[in-house]
C-alpha positions as MATLAB code, in Angstrom:
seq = 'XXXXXXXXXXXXXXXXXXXXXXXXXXXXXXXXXXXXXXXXXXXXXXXXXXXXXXXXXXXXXXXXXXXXXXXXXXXXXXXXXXXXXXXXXXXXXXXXXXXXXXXXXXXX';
ca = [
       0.590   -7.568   -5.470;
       3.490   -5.809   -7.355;
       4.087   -4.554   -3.684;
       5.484   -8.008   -1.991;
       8.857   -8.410   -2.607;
      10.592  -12.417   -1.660;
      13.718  -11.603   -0.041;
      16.172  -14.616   -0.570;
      19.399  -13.684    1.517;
      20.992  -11.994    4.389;
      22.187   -9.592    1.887;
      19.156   -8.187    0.503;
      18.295   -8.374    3.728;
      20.217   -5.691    4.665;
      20.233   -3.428    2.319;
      16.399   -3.150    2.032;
      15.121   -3.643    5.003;
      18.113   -2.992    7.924;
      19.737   -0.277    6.436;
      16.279    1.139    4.385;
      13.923    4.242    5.979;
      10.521    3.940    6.734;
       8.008    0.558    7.557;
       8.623   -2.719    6.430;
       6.223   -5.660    7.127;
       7.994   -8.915    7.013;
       6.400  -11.922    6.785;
       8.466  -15.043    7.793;
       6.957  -18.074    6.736;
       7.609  -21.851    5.518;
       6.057  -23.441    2.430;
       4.897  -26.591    4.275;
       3.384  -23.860    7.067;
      -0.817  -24.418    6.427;
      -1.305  -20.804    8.484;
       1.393  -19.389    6.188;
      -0.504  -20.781    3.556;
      -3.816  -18.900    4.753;
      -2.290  -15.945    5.682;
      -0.279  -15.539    2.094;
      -3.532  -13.520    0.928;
      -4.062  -11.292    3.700;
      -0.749  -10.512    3.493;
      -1.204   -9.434   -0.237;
      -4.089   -7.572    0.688;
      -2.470   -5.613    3.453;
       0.304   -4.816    0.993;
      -2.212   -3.400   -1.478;
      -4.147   -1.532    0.917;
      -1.202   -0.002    2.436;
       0.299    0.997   -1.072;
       3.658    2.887   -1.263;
       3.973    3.957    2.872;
       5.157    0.534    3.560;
       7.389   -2.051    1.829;
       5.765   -5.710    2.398;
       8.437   -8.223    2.306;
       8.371  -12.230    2.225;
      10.730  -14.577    3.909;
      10.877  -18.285    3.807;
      12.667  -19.282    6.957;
      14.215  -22.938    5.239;
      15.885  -20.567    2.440;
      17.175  -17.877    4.934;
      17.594  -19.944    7.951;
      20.209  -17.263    9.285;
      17.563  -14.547    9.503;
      15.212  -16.644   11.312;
      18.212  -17.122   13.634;
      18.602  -13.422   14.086;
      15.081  -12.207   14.582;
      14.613  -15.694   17.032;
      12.008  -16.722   14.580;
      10.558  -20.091   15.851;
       7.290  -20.097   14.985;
       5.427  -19.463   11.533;
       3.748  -17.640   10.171;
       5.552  -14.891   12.248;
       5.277  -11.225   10.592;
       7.798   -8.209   11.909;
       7.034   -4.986   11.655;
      10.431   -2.535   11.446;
      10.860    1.285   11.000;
      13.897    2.493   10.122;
      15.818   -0.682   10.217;
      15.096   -1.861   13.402;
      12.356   -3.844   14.778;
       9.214   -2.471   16.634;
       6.798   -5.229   16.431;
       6.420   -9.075   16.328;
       3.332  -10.854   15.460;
       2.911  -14.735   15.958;
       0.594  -16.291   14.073;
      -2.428  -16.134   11.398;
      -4.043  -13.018   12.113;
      -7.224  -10.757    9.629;
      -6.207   -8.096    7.297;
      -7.690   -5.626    9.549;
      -5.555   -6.853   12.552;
      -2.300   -6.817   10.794;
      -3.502   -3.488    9.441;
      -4.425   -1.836   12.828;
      -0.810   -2.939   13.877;
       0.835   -0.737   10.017;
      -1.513    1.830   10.564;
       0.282    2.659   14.458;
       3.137    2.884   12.676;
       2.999    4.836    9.329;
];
């Protein structure tokens, strides 16, 4: 769990995820969202299982509306994969651990 980190603003943002090295998993997702809500755990899970090869990072879209802007985030839960900054992968909806996993794994 220590692995999920809540990013708050475009400028943390940046500097970990944009202009950081290796996979991120982002998560964007809305506190009234019921999938987000289900998916919250899997999310944790994948973050454990996947350990130190990938940073697992939480966004709430109504606190960092801007990012949602940039990424054309419109639905939630909607979890981005990135590698080296930029984005490589989009994923729309609730989805198993071992889905969201399959999807790290062709990345790491």
């Amino acid at each position: 769990m220590e692995n999920i980190v809540r990013v708050m603003n475009n400028d943390e943002f940046n500097s970990k995820i944009e202009n950081g090295s290796g996979i991120a998993v982002v998560d964007f997702f809305a506190t009234w969202c019921g999938p987000c809500k289900m998916l919250a755990p899997v999310f944790e899970e994948a973050a454990n299982q996947a350990g130190s090869k990938a940073n697992f990072v939480k966004i709430d879209i109504d606190q960092s509306m801007e990012l949602a802007r940039k990424y054309s985030v419109s639905t939630v839960p909607t979890i981005m994969i990135f590698k080296d900054g930029k984005p490589v992968e989009t994923l729309v909806g609730f989805m198993p651990k071992e889905k969201l996993m399959e999807k790290v794994n062709m990345y790491l």
